[in-house]
N, C-alpha and C positions, 0 to 999 in steps of 0.2 A: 306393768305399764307405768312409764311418770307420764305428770302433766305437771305442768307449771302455771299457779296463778297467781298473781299479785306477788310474786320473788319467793312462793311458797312452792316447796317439794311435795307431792300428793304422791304415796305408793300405790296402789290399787291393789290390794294382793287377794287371797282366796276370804269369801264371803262366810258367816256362817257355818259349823259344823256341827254335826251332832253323832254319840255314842250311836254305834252300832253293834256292839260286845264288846264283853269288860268279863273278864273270866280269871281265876288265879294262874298263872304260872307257872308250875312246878313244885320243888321245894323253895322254901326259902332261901336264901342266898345272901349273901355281905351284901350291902349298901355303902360305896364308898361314899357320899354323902352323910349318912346317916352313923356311920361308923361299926355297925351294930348289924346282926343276921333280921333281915327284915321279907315280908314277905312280897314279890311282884306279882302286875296285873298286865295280861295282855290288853290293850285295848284297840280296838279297831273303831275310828271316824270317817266321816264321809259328810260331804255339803250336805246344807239343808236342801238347797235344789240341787240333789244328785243328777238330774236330767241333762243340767245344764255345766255339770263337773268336768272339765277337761283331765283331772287326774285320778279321780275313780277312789275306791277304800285308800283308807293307810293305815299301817298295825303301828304299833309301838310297842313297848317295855318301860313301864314305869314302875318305882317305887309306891310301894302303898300309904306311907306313912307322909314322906316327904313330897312324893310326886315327881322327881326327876327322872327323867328320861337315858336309858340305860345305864340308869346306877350303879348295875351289876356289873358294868365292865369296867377294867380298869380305866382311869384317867388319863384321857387324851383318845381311848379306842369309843367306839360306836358300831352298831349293826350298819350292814345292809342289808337291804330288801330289794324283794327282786327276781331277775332272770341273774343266772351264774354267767 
C-alpha cells in the first residue's frame, strides 16, 4: 500500500518478523560473496503477529558468515519456493 502525505512516499510493507528455525544446511558450499567454501543456514521467518500474516512462513538460504541470501547460487540465479 502507498499513502501520500505532505509530498511524502509511505510504503507500508510487512510488519515485524521473527526466526522460526535456523538449522545448518547441508554441506558446506562456495559463497560467491564470500569467495571461500562457507557453511549455510536454512532459516525460516514468519510475522510476529502470524494471525494476522497474509503470507504465512518463508524459508530462505543464507550464508553463515556473511548473511547473503542464496550465496550459493551463482550470480544472477535465485531459488524458488513454492508449488512446481
Amino acid at each position: 500500500m502507498i499513502t501520500y502525505a505532505d509530498d511524502k512516499v509511505v510504503i507500508c510493507g510487512p510488519g515485524p518478523t521473527r526466526v522460526i528455525r535456523d538449522e545448518k544446511d547441508g554441506q558446506d558450499r562456495w559463497c560467491f560473496k564470500c569467495r571461500k567454501r562457507r557453511e549455510f543456514r536454512f532459516i525460516v521467518t514468519t510475522a510476529v503477529d502470524w494471525e494476522h500474516d497474509y503470507y504465512g512462513p518463508s524459508g530462505s538460504i543464507h550464508c553463515a558468515v556473511c548473511h547473503l541470501t542464496d550465496g550459493d547460487c551463482f550470480p544472477g540465479r535465485y531459488r524458488m519456493w513454492g508449488e512446481e
